[in-house]
N, C-alpha and C positions, 0 to 999 in steps of 0.2 A: 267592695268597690271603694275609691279613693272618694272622701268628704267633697261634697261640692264645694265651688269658691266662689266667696259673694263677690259680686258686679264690681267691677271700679265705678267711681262718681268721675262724669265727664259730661260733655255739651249735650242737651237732649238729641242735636240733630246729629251725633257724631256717634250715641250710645252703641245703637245696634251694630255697625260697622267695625266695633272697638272692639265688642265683650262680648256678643253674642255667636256661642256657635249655631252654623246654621245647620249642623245636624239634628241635636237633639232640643234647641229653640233653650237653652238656658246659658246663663251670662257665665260668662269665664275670665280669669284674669288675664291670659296668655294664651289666648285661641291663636293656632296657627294657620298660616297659609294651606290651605288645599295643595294648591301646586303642588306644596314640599313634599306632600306624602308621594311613595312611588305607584307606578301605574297601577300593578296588582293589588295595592292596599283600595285604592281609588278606586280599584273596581269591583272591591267589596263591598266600600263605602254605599255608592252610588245603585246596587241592586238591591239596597235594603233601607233606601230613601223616595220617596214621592219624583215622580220622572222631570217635574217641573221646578223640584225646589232648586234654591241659592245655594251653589257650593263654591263659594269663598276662602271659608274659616270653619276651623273646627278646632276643638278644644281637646286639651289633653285625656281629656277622660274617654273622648269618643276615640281618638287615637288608640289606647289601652286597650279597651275593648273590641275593634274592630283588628287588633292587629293578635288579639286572641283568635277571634273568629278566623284567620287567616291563617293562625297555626292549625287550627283543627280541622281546617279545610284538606290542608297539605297532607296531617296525619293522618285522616279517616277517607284517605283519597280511597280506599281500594274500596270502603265502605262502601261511597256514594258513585262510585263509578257501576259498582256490581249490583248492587240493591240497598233499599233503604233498613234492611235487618241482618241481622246474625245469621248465616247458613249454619243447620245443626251439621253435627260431625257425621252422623251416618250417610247425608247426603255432599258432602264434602269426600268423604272418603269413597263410598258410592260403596256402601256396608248391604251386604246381602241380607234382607231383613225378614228373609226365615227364620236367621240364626239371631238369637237374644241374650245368650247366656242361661238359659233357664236348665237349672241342674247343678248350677256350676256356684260354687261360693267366692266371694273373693275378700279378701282380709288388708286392711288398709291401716298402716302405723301412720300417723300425725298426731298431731299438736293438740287439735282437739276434734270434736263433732258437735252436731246438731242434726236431731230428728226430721229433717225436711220430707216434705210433704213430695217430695218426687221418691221417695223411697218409702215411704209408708202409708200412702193411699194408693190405690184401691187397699190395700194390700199390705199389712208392714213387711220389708224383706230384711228387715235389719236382726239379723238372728240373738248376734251377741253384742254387747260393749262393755268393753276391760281398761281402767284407768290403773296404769301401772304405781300410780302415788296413792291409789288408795288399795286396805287389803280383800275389800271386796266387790264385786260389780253392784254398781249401782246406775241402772239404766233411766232412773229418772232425770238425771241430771243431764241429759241430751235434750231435757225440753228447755234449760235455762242458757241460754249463747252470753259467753263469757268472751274476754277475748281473745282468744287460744280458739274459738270456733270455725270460724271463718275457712280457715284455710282446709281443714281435711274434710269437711260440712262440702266444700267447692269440689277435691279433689274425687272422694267417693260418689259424689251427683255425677261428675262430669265422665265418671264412668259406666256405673249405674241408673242414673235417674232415666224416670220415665217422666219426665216433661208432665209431671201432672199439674201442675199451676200451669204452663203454656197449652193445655189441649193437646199434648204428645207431643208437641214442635220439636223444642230443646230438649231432647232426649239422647241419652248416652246409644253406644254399640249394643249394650249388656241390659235392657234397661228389664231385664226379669230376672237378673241375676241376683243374688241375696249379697250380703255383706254382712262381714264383723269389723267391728271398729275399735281399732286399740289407742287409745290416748298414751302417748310418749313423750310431751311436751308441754308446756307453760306458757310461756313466751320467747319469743327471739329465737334463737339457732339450738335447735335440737341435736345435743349430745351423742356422741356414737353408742356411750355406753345404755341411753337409753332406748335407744335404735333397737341396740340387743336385746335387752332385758322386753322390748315386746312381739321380736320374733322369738326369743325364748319360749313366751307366755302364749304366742302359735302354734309350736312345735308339740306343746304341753296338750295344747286342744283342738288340734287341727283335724283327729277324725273323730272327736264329740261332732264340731260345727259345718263336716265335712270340708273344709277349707282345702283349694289346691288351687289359688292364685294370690301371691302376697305384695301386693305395690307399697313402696316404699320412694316417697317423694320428701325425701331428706336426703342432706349432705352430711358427709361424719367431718374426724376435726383435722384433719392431716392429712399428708398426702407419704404413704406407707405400704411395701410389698405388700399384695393379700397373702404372700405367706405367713408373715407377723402380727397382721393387722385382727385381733380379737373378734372385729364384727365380722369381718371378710373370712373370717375361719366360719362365723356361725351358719352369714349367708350361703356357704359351700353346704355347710351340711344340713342344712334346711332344701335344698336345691337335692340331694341326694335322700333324703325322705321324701321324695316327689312333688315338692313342693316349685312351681312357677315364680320364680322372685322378678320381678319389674323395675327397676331406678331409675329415677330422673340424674342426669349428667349433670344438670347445675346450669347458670346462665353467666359464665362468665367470659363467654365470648373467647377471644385472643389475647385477652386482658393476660401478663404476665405474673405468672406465683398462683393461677387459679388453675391448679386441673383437673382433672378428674378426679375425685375422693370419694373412699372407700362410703355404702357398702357398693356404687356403681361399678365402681374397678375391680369389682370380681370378677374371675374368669367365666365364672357357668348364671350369672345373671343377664339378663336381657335390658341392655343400659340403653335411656331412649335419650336421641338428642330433639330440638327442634324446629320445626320445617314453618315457611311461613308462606302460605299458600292466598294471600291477600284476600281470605274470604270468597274464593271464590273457587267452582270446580274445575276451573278452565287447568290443563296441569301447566301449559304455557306460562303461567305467573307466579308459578312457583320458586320461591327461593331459601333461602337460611335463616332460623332466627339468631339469635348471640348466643346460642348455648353451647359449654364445655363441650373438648374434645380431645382425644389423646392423640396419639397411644398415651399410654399409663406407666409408671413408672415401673413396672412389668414387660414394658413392648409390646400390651393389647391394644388392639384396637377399641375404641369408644368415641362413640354411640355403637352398637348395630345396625340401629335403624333409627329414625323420624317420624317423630307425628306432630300434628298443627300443636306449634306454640306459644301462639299469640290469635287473636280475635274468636279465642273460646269462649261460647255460652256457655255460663254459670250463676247458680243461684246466688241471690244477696241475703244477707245473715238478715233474719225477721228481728224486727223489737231492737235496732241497733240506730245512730243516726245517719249513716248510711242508707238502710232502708227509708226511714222519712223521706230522706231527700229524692230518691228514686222514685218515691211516689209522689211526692209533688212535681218534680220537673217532668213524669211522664202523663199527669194531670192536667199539668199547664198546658204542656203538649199537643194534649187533645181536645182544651178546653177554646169556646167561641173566644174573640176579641172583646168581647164585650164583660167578657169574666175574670179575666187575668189577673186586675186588682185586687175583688173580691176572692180570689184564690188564694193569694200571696197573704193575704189581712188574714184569712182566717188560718193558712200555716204561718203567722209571723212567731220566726224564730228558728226556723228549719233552715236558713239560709238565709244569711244578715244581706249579702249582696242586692237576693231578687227587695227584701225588705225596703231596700234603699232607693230601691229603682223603678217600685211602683209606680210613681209617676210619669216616668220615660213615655213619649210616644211611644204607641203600639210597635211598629217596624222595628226600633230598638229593643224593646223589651223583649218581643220574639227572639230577635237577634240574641241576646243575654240567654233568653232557655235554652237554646239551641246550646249555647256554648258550654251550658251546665252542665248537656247532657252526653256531648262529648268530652268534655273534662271529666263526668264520673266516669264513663265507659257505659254509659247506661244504655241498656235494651230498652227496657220496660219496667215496670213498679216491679218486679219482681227478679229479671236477670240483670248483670254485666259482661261485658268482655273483661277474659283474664287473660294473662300469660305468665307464660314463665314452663318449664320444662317440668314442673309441679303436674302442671295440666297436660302435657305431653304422654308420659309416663301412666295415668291413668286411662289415657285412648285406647296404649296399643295393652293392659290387662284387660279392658273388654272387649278388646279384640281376642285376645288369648280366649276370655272366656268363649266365649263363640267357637273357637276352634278346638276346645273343648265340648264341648257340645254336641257337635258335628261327629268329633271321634273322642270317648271320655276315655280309651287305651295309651291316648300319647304319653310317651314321658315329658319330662323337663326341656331333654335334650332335644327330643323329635319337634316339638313346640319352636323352642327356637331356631331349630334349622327352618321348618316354613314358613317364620317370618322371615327370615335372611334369604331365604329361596323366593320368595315370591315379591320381594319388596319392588319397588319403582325405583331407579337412579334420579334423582334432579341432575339435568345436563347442565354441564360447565361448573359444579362445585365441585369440590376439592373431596375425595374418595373420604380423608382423613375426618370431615366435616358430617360428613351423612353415614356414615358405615359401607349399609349398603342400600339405603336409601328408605324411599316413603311407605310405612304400611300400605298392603293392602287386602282388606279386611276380604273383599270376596274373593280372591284369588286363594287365602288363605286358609279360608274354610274347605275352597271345592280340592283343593290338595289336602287338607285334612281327611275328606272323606274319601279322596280315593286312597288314602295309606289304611286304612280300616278293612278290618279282617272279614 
């Protein structure tokens, strides 16, 4: 938050009227008129002030922050309108929860992992992990989150976990599904070529770890026939050893010079785009996230289909400051008015802002958590909302898995026609944008099982 500013020196009888905003009861140099602010600021202002108080003047700093609070009101509209938490995905999609993935492996290239506890309690289901930059597996290093974690740690959960830190809540489609986790990355934009090199290192051990679903939520570096394109040649033939490939499209909206890129823009992969369904199962409010869309510089079409991607549950990297903060502000959260400061004092240093602001009256200070917690995206001490077509691309592999499950005879091929056969259109988007629209998980299995011999 901005340094407070000490009082001007002026008449005692004129002090208060001059300097003092009468929001937060501290002197300012350039408190402004109330009036100025417009009505909807005003009416933020005012439901988070005593019914009685003086609204005259207020000071730039309450300005600032109330007109945060106004942003997050507007962004998390769908949030607050729908409920006050995260709907997990199987009840979002309205996932038939016979089916779990159990039988079924699924193999996840990123950047990096971590051992999370939605994948390895009760139960660890994490079979393998292969760091392509080292020459041999070393499964320890999943307990140490670097920063390279984060992202395939989310991606793998958000398909597999069982919600065992929420009590099963936030649980993927597959959440009995096993996983291998293949490290491809470091930091920042992951390379095509080593894209390859760890669906190679699948191909290699795909029936040691029984593996027959491969998501891959990276973009390569160009935009390039998959007749020429190196990865696009692997993906085909990884796809033709029975293997399910999954791709995220990328988020680059209509943005020009972003299209689709390889290994998505293969022909025989299952490229996800994503849908943004405001949190809610109503399908009425369903619309488009900004994610890539072709055709391809092939004249395929891309996406095939859509899954939610944006206000997905996902876990927060343990032992990060990230995590600190998540647990203080979902702390403070829950914590009496009477403890707030005593909270803030004893995590001083998790967050310079709340440190500063200790003193604020109550109704502000609420006000400030509130906006912490929507500025993180925070669930609870333990999840956030993500987005990004990263998190898309993992829905509809546990959805595969599942409809593997249901029938383990399907091919690649057959797989992907009943997600395209059975998906949901969003009315009034543009064919080009959805494929052929929204997974859906139980239609998809009970056509699985009736293609079964």
């Amino acid at each position: 938050m901005p340094d407070r500013i000490a009082s001007l020196d002026g008449p005692a009888q004129d002090h208060e009227s001059q300097t003092t905003c009468h929001v937060c009861g501290r002197s300012a140099a350039s408190p402004l008129p109330f009036s100025d602010l417009n009505s909807e600021l005003q009416g933020v202002v005012e439901a988070n002030v005593p019914g009685n108080a003086r609204l005259e003047q207020i000071c730039p700093h309450c300005v600032e922050l109330f007109s945060r609070a106004k942003a997050q009101l507007d962004s998390h509209a769908a949030i607050f309108e729908q409920t006050d938490q995260a709907l997990p995905t199987p009840l979002r999609l309205d996932a038939d929860e016979r089916f779990t993935g159990r039988g079924v492996t699924i193999a996840f290239l990123d950047s990096g992992f971590y051992s999370h506890p939605d994948l390895t309690k009760p139960v660890n289901r994490i079979v393998a992990y292969k760091n392509i930059f080292q020459p041999g597996d070393e499964p320890n290093l999943l307990e140490a989150p670097d920063v390279a974690s984060w992202h395939g740690m989310m991606t793998s959960v958000v398909a597999a976990g069982n919600g065992y830190l929420s009590d099963g809540f936030y649980r993927g489609i597959s959440p009995e599904a096993k996983v291998v986790l293949v490290k491809i990355g470091k930091t920042g934009r992951i390379p095509e070529v080593n894209i390859a090199r760890g669906l190679e290192w699948i191909l290699k051990n795909r029936q040691r770890y029984k593996i027959q679903v491969v998501n891959i939520s990276a973009g390569g570096d160009f935009e390039q026939s998959y007749l020429h394109n190196p990865l696009c040649r692997r993906v085909e033939e990884a796809v033709r050893e029975g293997l399910v490939v999954v791709c995220a499209v990328g988020n680059a909206g209509m943005a020009p010079g972003h299209p689709v890129l390889p290994p998505a823009s293969s022909p025989s992969v299952i490229s996800v785009g994503g849908l943004d369904d405001q949190n809610s199962v109503d399908r009425a409010r369903r619309g488009m996230y900004r994610s890539s869309y072709g055709p391809t510089i092939d004249g395929l079409q891309k996406p095939e289909v859509i899954a939610p991607g944006i206000w997905v549950a996902a876990p927060i990297l343990p032992h990060t400051p990230t995590a600190a903060e998540a647990h203080l502000y979902s702390e403070l959260d829950s914590a009496a008015d009477a403890d707030l400061t005593q909270i803030i004092t004893t995590h001083e240093g998790v967050d310079n802002d709340l440190d500063e602001a200790r003193a604020l009256p109550i109704p502000l200070l609420r006000q400030l958590i509130t906006i912490k917690l929507h500025e993180g995206n925070v669930i609870n001490q333990h999840y956030k909302f993500v987005d990004g077509t990263s998190f898309a691309a993992p829905i509809v592999s546990s959805i595969v898995a599942c409809v593997l499950e249901a029938n383990p005879g399907l091919t690649p091929q057959q797989v992907k026609r009943i997600l395209i056969d059975t998906a949901e259109r969003v009315s009034g988007v543009e064919v080009e944008r959805q494929g052929w629209g929204v997974v859906a998980p139980r239609q998809a299995v009970e056509l699985a099982l009736s293609l079964k011999a």
